[in-house]
C-alpha positions as a LaTeX table, in Angstrom:
\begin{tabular}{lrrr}
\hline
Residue & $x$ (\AA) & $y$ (\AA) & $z$ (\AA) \\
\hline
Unk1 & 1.91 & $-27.99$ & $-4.53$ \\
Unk2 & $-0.05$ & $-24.51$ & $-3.13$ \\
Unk3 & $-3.68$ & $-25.39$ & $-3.10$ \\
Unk4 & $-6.82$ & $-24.04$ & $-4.91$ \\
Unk5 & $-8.05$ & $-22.74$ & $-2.18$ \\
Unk6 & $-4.63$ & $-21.02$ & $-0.90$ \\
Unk7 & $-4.04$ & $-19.36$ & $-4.63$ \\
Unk8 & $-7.87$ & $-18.02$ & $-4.08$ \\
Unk9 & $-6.45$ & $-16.73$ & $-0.62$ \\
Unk10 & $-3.36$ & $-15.04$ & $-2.27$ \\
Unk11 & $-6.08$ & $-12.87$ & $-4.52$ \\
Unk12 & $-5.87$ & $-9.39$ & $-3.94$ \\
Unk13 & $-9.36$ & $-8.26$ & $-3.49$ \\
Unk14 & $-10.92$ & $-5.84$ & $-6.31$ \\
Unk15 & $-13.19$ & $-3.37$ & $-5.91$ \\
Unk16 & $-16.22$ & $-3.63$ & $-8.15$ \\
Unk17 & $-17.01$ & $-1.10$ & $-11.57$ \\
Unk18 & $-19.30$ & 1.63 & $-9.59$ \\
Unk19 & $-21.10$ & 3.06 & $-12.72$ \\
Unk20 & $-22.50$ & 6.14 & $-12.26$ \\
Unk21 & $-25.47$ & 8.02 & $-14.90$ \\
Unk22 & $-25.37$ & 11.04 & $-13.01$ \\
Unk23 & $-22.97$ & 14.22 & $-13.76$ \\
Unk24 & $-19.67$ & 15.08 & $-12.00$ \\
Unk25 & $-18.27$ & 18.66 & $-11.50$ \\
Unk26 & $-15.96$ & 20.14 & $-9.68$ \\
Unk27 & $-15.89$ & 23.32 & $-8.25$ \\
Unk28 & $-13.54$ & 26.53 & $-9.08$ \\
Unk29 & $-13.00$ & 26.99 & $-5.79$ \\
Unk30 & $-11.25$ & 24.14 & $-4.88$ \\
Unk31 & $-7.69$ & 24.65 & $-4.03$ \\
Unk32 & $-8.92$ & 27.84 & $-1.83$ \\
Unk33 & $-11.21$ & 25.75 & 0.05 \\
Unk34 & $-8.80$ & 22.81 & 0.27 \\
Unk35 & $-6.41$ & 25.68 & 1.81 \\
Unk36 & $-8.14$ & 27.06 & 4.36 \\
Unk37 & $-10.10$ & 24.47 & 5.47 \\
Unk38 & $-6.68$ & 22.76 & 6.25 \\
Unk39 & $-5.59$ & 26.34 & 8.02 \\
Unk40 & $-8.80$ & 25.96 & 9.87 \\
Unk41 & $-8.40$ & 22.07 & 11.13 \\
Unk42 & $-4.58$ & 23.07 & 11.88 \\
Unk43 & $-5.82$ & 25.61 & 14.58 \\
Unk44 & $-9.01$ & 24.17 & 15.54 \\
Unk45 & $-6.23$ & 22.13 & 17.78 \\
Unk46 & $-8.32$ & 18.65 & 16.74 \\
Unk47 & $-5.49$ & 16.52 & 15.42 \\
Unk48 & $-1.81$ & 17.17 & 16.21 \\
Unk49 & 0.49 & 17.98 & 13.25 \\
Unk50 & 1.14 & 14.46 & 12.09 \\
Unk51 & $-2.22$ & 13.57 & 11.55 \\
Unk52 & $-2.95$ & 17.40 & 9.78 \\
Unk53 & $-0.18$ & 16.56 & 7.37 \\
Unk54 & $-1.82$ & 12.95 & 6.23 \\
Unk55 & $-5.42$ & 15.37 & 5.91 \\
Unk56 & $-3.35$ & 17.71 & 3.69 \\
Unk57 & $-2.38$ & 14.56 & 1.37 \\
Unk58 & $-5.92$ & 13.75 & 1.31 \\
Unk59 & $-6.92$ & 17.04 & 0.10 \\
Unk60 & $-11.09$ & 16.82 & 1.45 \\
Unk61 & $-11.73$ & 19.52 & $-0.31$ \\
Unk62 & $-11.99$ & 18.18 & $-3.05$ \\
Unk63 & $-14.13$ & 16.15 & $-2.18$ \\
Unk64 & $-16.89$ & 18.69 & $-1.28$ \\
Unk65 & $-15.23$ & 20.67 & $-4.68$ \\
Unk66 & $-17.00$ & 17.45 & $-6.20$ \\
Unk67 & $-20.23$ & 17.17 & $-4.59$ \\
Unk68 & $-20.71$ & 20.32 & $-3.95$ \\
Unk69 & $-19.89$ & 21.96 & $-6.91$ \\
Unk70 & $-23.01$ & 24.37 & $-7.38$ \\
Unk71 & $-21.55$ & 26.28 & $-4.10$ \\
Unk72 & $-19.82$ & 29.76 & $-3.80$ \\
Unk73 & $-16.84$ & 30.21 & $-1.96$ \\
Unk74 & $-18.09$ & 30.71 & 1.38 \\
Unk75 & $-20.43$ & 27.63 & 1.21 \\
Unk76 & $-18.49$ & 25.82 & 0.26 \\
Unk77 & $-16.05$ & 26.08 & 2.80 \\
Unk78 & $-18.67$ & 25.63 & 5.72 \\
Unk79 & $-19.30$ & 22.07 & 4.08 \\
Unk80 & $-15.78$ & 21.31 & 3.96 \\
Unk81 & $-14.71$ & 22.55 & 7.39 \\
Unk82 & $-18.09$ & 20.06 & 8.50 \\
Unk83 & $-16.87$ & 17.19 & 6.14 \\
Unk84 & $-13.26$ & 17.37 & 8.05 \\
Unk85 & $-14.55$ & 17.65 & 10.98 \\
Unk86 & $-16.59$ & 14.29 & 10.55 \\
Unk87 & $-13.88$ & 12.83 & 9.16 \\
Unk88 & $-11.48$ & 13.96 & 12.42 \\
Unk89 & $-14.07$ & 12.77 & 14.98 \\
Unk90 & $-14.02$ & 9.18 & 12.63 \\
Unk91 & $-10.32$ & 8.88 & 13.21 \\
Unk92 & $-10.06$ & 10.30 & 16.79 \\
Unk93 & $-13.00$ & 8.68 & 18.47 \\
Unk94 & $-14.65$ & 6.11 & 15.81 \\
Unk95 & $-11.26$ & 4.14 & 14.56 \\
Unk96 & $-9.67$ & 4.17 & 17.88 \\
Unk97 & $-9.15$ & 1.94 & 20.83 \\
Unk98 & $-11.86$ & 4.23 & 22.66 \\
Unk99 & $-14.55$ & 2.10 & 24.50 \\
Unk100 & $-18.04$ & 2.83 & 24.13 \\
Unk101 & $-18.36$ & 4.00 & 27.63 \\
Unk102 & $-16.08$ & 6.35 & 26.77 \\
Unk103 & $-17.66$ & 7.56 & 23.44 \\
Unk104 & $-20.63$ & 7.45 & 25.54 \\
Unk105 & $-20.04$ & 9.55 & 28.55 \\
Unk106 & $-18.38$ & 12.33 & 25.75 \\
Unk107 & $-21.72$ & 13.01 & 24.00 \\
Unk108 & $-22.79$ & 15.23 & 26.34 \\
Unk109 & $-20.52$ & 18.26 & 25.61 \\
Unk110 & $-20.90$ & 17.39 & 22.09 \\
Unk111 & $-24.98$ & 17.32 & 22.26 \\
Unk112 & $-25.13$ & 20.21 & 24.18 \\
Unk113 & $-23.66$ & 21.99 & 21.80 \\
Unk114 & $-26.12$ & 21.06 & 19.16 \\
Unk115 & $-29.36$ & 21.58 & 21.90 \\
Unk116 & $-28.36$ & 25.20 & 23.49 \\
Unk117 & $-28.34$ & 28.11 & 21.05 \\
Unk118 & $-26.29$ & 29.84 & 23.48 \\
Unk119 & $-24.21$ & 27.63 & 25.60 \\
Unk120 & $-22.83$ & 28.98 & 28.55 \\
Unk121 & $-19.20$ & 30.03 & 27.94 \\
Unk122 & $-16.59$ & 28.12 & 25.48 \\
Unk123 & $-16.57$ & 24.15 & 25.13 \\
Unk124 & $-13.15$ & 23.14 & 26.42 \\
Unk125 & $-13.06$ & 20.56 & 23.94 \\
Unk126 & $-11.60$ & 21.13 & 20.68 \\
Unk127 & $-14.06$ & 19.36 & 19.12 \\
Unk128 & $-16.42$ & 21.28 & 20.94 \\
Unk129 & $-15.63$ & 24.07 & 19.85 \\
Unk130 & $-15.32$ & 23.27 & 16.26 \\
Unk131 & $-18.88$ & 22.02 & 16.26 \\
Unk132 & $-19.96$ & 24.94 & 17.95 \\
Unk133 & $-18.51$ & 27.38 & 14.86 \\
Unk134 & $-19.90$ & 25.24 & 12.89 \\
Unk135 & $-23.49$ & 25.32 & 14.44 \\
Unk136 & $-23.55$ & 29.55 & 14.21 \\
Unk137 & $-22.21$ & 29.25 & 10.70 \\
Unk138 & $-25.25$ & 27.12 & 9.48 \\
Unk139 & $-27.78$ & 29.02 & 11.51 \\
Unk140 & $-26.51$ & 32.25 & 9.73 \\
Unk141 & $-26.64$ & 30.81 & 6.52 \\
Unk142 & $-30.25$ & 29.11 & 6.90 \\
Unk143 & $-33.32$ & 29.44 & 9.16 \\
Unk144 & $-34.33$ & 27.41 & 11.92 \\
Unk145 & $-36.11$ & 24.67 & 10.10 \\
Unk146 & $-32.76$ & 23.99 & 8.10 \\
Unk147 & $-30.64$ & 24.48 & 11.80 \\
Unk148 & $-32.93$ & 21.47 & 12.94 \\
Unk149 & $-32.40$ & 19.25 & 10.25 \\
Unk150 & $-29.02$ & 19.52 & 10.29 \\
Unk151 & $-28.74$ & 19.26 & 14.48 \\
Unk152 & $-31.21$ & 16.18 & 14.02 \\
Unk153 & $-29.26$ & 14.17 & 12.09 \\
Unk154 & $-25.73$ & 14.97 & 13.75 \\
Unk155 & $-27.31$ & 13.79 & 17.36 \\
Unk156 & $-28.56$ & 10.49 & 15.59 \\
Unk157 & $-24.68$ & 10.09 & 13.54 \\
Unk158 & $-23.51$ & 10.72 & 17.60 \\
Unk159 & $-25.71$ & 8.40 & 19.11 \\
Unk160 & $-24.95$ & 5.81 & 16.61 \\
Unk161 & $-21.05$ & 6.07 & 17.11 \\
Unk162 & $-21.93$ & 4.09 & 20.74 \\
Unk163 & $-23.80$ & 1.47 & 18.80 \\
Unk164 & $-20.61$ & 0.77 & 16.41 \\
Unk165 & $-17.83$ & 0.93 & 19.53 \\
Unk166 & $-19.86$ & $-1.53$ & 21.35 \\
Unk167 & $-19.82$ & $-3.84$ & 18.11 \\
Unk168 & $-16.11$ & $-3.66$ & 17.62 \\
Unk169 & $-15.21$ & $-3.58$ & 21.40 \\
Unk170 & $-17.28$ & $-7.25$ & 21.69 \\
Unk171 & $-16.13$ & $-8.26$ & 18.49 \\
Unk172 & $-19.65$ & $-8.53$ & 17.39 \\
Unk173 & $-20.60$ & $-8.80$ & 13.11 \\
Unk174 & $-24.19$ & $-7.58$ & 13.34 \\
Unk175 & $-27.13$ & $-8.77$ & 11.24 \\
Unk176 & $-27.40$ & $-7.84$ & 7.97 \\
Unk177 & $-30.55$ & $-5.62$ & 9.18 \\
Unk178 & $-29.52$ & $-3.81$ & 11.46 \\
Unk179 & $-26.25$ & $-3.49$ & 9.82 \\
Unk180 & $-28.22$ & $-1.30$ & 7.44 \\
Unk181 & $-30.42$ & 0.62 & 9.50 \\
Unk182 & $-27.97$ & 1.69 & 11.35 \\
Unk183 & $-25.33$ & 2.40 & 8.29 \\
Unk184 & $-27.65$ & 5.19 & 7.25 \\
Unk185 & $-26.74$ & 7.05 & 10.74 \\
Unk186 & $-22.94$ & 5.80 & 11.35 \\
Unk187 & $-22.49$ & 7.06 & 7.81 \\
Unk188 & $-23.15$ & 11.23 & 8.30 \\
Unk189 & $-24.78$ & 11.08 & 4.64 \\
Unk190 & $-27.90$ & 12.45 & 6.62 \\
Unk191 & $-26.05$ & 15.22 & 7.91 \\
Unk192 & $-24.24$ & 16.49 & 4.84 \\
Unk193 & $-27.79$ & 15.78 & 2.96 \\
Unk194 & $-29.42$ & 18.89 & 5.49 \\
Unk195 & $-26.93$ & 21.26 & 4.01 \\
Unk196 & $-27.78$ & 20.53 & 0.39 \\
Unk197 & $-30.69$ & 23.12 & 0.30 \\
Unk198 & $-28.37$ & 25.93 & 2.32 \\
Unk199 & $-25.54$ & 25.71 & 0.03 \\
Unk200 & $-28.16$ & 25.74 & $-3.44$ \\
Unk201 & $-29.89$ & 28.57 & $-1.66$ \\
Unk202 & $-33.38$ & 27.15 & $-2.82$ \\
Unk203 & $-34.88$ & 26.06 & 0.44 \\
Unk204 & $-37.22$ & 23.09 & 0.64 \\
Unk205 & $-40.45$ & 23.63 & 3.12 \\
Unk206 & $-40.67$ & 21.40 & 5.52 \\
Unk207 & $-43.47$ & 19.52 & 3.78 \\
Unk208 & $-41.42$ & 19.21 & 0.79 \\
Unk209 & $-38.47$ & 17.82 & 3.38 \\
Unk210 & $-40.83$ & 14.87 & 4.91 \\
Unk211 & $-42.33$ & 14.29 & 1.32 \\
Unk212 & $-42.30$ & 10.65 & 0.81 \\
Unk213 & $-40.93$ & 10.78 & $-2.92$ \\
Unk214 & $-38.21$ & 13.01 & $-1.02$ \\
Unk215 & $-37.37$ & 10.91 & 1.81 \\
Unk216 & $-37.03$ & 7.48 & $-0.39$ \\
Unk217 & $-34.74$ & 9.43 & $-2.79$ \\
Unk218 & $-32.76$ & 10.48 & 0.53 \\
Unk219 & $-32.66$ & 7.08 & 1.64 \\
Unk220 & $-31.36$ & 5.30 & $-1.35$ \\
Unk221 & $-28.83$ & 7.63 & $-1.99$ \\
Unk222 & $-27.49$ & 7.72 & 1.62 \\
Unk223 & $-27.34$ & 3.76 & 0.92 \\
Unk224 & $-25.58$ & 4.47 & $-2.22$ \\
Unk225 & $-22.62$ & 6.64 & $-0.82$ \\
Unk226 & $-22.18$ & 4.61 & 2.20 \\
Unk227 & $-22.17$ & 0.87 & 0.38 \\
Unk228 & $-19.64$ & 2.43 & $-1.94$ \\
Unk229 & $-17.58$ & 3.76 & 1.09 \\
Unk230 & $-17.80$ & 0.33 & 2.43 \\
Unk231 & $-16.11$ & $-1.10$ & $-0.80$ \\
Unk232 & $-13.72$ & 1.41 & $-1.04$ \\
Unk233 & $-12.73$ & 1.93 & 2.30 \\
Unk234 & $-12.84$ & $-2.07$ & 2.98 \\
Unk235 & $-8.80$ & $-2.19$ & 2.61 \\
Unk236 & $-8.31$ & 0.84 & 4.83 \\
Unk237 & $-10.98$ & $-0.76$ & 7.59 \\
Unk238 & $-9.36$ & $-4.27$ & 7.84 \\
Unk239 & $-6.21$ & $-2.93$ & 8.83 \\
Unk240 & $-7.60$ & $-1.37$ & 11.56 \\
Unk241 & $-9.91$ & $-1.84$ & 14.82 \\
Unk242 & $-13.32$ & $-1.48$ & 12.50 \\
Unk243 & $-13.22$ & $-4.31$ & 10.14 \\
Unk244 & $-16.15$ & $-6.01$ & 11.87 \\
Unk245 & $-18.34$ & $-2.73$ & 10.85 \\
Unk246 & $-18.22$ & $-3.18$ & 7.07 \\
Unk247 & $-20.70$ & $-4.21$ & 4.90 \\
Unk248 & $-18.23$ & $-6.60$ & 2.94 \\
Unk249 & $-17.85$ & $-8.18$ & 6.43 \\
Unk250 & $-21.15$ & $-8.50$ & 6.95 \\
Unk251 & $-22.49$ & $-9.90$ & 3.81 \\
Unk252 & $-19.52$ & $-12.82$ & 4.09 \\
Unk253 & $-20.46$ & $-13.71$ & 7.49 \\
Unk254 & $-24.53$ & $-13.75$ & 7.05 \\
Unk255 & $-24.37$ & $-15.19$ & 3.36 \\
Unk256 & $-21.52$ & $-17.52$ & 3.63 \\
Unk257 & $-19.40$ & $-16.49$ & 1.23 \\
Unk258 & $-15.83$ & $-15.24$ & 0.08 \\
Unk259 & $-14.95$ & $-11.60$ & 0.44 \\
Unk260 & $-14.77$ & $-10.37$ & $-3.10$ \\
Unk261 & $-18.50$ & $-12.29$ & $-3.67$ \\
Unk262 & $-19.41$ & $-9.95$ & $-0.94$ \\
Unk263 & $-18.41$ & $-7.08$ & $-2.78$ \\
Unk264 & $-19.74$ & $-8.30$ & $-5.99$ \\
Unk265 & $-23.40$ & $-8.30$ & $-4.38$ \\
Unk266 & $-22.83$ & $-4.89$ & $-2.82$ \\
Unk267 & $-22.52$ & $-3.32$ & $-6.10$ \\
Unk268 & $-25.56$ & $-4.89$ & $-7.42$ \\
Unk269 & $-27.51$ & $-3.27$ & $-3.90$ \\
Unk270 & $-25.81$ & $-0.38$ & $-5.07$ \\
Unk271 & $-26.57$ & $-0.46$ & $-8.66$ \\
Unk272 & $-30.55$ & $-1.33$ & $-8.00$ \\
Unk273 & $-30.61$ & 1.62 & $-5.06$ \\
Unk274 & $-29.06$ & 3.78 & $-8.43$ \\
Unk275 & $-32.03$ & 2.53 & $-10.38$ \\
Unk276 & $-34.50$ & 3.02 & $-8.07$ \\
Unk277 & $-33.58$ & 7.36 & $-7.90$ \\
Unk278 & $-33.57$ & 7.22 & $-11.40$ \\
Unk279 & $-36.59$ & 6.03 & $-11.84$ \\
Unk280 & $-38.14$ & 8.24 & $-9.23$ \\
Unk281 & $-37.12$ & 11.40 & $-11.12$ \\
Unk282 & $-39.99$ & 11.92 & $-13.23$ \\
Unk283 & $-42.58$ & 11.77 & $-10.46$ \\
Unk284 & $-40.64$ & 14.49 & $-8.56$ \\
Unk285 & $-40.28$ & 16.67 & $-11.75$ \\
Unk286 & $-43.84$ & 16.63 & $-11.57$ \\
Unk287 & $-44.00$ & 18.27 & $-7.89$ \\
Unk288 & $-42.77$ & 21.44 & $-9.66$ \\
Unk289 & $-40.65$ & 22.44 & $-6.85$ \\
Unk290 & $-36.95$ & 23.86 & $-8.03$ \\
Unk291 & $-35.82$ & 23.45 & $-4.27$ \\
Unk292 & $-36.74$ & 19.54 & $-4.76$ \\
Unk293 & $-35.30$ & 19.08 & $-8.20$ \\
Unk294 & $-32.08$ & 21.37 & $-6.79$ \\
Unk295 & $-32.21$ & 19.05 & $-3.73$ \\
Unk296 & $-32.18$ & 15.64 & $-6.21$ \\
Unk297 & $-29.11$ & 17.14 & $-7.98$ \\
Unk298 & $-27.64$ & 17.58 & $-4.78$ \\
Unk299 & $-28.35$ & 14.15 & $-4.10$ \\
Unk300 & $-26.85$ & 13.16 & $-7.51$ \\
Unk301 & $-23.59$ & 15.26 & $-6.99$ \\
Unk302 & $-22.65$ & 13.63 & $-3.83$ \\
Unk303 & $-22.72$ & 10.11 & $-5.28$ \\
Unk304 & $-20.60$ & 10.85 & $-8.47$ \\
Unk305 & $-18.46$ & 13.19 & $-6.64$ \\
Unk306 & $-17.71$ & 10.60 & $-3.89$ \\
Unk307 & $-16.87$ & 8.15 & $-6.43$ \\
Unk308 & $-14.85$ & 10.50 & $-8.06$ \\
Unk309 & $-12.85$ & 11.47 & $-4.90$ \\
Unk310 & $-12.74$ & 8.21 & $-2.89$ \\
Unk311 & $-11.29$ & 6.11 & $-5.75$ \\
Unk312 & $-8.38$ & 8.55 & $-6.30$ \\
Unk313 & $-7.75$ & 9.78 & $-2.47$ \\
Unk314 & $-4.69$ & 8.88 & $-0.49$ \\
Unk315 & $-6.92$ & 7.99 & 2.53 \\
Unk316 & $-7.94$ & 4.50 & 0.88 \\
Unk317 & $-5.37$ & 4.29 & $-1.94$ \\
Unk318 & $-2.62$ & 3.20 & 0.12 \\
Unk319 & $-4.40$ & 0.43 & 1.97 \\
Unk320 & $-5.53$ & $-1.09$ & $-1.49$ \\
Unk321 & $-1.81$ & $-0.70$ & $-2.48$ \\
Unk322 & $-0.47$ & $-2.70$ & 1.03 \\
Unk323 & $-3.28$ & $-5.39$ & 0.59 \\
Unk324 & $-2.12$ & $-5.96$ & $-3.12$ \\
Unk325 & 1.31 & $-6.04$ & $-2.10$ \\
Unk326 & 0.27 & $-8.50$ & 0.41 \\
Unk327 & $-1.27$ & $-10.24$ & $-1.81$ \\
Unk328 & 1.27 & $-11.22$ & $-4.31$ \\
Unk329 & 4.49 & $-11.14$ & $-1.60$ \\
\hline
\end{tabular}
């Protein structure tokens, strides 16, 4: 006779209900951006042409369609071709076999990049190169404060790609805290955040940037988007080489408990991090800054339009579909 515990095995995992109060959109300029963006990652020479079709399945422009949605056509495309470009360096140098040595000793070209606003000659890289169009595009379409931000928080999401490698190439489950602190930078939120203020064209000063009403709203948010990735990309990751850097992992490990329990308490971190911007709202109404409020919206766009994209998108759908199957075979 199967066991309780082996029929609580079988289970397929579920991902939690991710309510959401804040509005979803999508742009008009979608399919156009979904286009070229996939023209541009096709001759950027980044992936080959196997891994280009499975980004054309995806469709990621949609997902900047949906949290991005105040954006023309132009912006909109210089958040997409940055959003694919994180997503290539994930699957290229993050969810690889690559040791941290070697993720280590290839920051260089990428850093230098972000540090010299006119390197000498062309990166050879192809990512180097990518990141380098990318670089001029923002600077054109902000001014140097908004340049910094932006080339502050891609060094720390580069710096903190060693920190992960190292974790999955010892086989290490790291503390709950650090797990965290350290989520906030492995996640990019930070450095699609710095673009918010470009693409609404209603610049925030830089005291309105460090403002502390601005920065916890930044923070919970970026917590937000990246717990939810964690649920929804939990499938995908424990197939591969990262399932050790997961905040389902993590949670089961440090509180003793099954997976989907795991997941259960993520959405309530989620759901109080949710609270927590709401609740902050009024007090930075009262600033009477439209960059800030524009900036909150921003904020707001990127978790429903994550949601919105992640829970439909081919990139996790079909390891949800293979664990299920696994499941019940």
């Amino acid at each position: 006779m199967e066991t309780t515990t082996a029929r609580r095995a079988s289970r397929p995992l579920s991902i939690p209900p991710l309510p959401c109060p804040f509005p979803s959109q999508v742009s008009p300029h979608a399919d156009q951006a979904d286009k070229e963006t996939l023209e541009w990652l096709a001759d950027s020479g980044m992936l080959d042409d196997e891994m280009v079709e499975r980004y054309r399945r995806a469709r990621y422009g949609w997902l900047c369609a949906r949290t991005y949605p105040y954006a023309d056509h132009d912006a909109l495309r210089l958040v997409t071709d940055w959003c694919v470009w994180l997503f290539a360096f994930d699957d290229v140098f993050c969810e690889s076999d690559r040791r941290a040595a070697e993720i280590a000793r290839a920051l260089p070209r990428f850093l230098a990049v972000l540090d010299e606003p006119e390197p000498a000659g062309r990166p050879g890289d192809a990512f180097a190169r990518a990141l380098l169009e990318i670089r001029g595009r923002i600077a054109a379409a902000g001014d140097a404060d908004q340049l910094e931000r932006w080339c502050a928080a891609t060094r720390d999401y580069l710096s903190a790609q060693v920190w992960e490698t190292a974790n999955r190439e010892d086989r290490v489950v790291p503390s709950l805290a650090d797990y965290v602190f350290m989520r906030r930078r492995t996640g990019a939120m930070l450095t699609v955040f710095a673009l918010i203020d470009i693409v609404s064209g209603r610049r925030l000063t830089p005291g309105e940037w460090r403002h502390p009403l601005v920065c916890a709203v930044t923070g919970h948010a970026n917590d937000v988007v990246v717990w939810d990735n964690d649920l929804i990309s939990y499938a995908k990751e424990n197939e591969g080489v990262n399932a050790r850097n997961n905040l389902v992992t993590v949670l089961a490990r440090h509180r003793r408990c099954s997976r989907q329990r795991a997941m259960e308490l993520i959405a309530g971190m989620r759901d109080r991090a949710i609270a927590d911007m709401v609740a902050a709202r009024p007090s930075l109404e009262a600033l009477g800054s439209e960059a800030v409020l524009a900036y909150l919206r921003g904020l707001e766009f990127w978790i429903s339009g994550s949601i919105d994209y992640s829970l439909t998108s081919s990139r996790y759908t079909g390891a949800w579909e293979r664990a299920a199957g696994l499941a019940s075979g």
